[in-house]
C-alpha positions in Angstrom: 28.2 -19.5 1.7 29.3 -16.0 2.5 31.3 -15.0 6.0 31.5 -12.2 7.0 34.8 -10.5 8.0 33.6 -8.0 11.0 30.9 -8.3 13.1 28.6 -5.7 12.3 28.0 -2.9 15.4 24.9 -2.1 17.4 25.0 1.5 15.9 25.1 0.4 12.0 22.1 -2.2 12.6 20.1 0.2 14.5 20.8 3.2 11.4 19.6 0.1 8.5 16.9 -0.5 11.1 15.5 3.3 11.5 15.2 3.2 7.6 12.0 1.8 7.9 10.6 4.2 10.2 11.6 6.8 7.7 9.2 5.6 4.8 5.6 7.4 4.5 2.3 5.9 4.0 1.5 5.0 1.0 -0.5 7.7 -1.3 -4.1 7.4 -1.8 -5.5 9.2 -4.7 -9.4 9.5 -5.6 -11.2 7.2 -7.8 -12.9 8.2 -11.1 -16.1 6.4 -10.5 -17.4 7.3 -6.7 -13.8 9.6 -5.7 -13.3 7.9 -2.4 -9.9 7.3 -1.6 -7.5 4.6 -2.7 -4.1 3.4 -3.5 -3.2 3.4 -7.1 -3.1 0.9 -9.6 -5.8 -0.9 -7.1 -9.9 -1.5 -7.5 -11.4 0.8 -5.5 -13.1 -0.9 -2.2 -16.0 1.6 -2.0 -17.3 1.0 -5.6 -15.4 -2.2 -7.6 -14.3 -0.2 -10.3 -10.7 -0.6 -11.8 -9.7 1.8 -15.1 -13.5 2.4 -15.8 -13.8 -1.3 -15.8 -16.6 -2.8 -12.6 -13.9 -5.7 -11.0 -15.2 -6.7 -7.8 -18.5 -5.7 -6.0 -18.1 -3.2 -4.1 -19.3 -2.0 -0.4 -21.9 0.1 -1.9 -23.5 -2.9 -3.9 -23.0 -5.2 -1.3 -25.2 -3.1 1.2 -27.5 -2.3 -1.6 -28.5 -6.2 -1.6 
């Protein structure tokens, strides 16, 4: 197993720590079928529709029922 040679500062974890505050949310973009918003390469939650394909049921269908 690895040892390490230094002990690593309070000032070097905290800047590898702060990284992850730096990261933005992911993107949504619209979908094709209904053009609420979603993340891509995900069904859409609103309608069930993946690359013009119906996946899941939907919100819209389920309150439909």
């Amino acid at each position: 197993m690895a040892v390490q040679k230094r002990r690593q500062s309070k000032s070097r974890s905290a800047i590898r720590r702060a990284q992850v505050m730096k990261r933005t949310a992911p993107a949504g973009i619209p979908c094709a079928q209904c053009g609420e918003m979603k993340l891509p390469h995900h069904a859409c939650a609103a309608c069930g529709f993946y690359r013009g394909r119906q996946v899941i049921a939907g919100k819209q269908q389920e309150e439909a029922s």
